[in-house]
N, C-alpha and C positions, 0 to 999 in steps of 0.2 A: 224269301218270298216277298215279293213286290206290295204294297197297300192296296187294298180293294178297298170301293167307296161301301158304306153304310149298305145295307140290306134296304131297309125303307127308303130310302134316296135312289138307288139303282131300280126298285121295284118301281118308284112312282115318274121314274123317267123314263120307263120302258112302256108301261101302260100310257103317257101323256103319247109316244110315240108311236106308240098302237092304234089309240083313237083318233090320233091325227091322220095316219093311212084312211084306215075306214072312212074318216068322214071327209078325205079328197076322192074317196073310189066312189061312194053313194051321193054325194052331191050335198051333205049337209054346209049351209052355212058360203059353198063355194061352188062354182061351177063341179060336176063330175069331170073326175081324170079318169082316163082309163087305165086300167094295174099296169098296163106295159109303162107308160110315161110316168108313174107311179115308181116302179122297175128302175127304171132309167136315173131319176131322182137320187136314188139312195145308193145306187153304183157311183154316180158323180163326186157325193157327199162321201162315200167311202173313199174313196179314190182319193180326194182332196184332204182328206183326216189322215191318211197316212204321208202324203206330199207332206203338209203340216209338222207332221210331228216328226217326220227325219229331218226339214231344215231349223225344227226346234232342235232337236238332239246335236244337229251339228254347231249350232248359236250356244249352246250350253259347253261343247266340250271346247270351242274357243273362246268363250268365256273364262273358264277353269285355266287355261293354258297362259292366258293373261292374269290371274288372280282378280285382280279388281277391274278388269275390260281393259285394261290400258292396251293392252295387245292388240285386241279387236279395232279400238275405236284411233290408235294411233297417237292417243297422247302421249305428251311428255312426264305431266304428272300426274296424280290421282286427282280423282273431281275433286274430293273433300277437302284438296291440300288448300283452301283458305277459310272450310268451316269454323277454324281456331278463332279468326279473325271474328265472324261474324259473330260466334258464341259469347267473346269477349266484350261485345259492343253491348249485348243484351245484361250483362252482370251488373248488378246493385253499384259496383263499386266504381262501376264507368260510369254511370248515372250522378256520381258524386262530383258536384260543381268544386270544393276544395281540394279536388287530386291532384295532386302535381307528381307528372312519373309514378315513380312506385311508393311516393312518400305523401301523407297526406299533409295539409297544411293545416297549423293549428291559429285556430283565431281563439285571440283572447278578448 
């Protein structure tokens, strides 16, 4: 079974979009719509949520098919392939003025 959002988040986003109709049909706050252009609205926005989420669904299973996007995006390598570098620059032991290579220098 698929995840359903929260009970109280579903309720309180149905109600925000309930009084949001009402108060374009009765004129609070905004010009009155009339329910047809009201109508029209929410067909659009439906319309477009499904557009939406079938070229999400198809952006995810080429994703997958590349593992890390590589597929998708045409690279050669993985983004991360120089994070190493960058993680190494920030460690205490890079920061250390007597390093040499992998051997520290001793001063006496």
């Amino acid at each position: 079974m698929p995840p359903h959002p929260n009970a109280k988040l579903f309720s309180a986003i149905v109600a925000t979009q309930i009084a949001a109709v009402f108060m374009c049909a009765q004129g609070w706050l905004v010009p009155a719509l009339p329910w047809s252009i009201i109508g029209w609205v929410w067909v659009y926005n439906l319309v477009w949520m499904v557009i939406q989420d079938i070229v999400k669904l198809g952006l995810y299973r080429r994703l997958e098919a590349g593992r890390t996007g590589r597929a998708f995006l045409g690279l050669r390598h993985p983004l991360d392939a120089h994070a190493g570098l960058h993680q190494h620059a920030r460690t205490p032991h890079s920061l250390n003025a007597n390093r040499v290579g992998k051997h520290r220098c001793k001063i006496s």
